[in-house]
Phi, psi and omega in degrees: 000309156319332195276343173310296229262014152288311171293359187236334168220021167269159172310167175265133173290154191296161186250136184288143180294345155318312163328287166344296172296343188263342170273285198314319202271323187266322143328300199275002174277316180310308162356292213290329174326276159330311186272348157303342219273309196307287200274011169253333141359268174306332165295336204053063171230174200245113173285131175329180164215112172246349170244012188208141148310160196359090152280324165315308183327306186274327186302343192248001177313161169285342176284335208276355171245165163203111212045055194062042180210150200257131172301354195253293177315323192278342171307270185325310165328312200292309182289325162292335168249022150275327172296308195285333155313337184302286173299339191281324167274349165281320172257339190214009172041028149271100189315277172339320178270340207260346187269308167271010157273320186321304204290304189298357141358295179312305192281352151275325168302326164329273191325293206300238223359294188295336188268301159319304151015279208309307191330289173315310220233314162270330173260357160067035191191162187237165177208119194307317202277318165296325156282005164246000149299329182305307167316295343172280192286324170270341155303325149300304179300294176327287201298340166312297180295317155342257167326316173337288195270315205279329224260310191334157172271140173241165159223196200246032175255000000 
């Protein structure tokens, strides 16, 4: 229980900015994934599928909304504000905000689970683009643990 709550409120050893720029390039590829996903949603169009069958299938699934809100926005969320923790310790060496995008990390890998998940074993059909928010959000979730585990203050009790 201690090493959680070392991790959610001791400081970051400083982190080299490549890392940083590697949370940040890859957030804004998820972004952009999700917010195609978001306005061809809203157009009511359906985005091709070229290496896999059904995008229609899932896109148009009852999991693909969630109160009236399309999962691909709430996708696009996730990723700006893992990109702006990003940019805030890349411009302004803000530890904090860059920690706690880190920490929010966890909950996109969740969701890709739960959503491939859904993909596999109930809607029986893929969607090309959700699986590289999958990617997308666990390549965060790594580089996250990474920085975490390498970057933490440690002490000697």
């Amino acid at each position: 229980m201690q090493t959680l709550k070392n991790s959610l409120t001791k400081p970051l050893r400083p982190v080299h900015v490549s890392l940083a720029i590697a949370v940040f390039v890859v957030a804004l590829i998820g972004f952009a994934d999700a917010t195609y996903l978001v306005i061809e949603h809203y157009q009511g169009v359906i985005p091709p599928c070229t290496l896999v069958s059904g995008c229609e299938t899932v896109l148009t699934s009852s999991y693909s909304v969630v109160f009236g809100v399309p999962v691909a926005l709430l996708g696009s969320l996730f990723y700006i504000i893992v990109a702006a923790g990003a940019l805030a310790y890349i411009e302004g060496k803000n530890e904090q905000l860059f920690r706690y995008a880190l920490q929010f990390t966890v909950f996109g890998l969740l969701a890709s689970l739960w959503f491939v998940f859904l993909q596999a074993f109930i809607i029986h059909s893929y969607c090309l683009y959700c699986l590289g928010s999958a990617a997308t959000s666990t390549i965060l979730f790594i580089l996250a643990c990474i920085i975490l585990k390498k970057h933490q203050w440690t002490t000697n009790s």
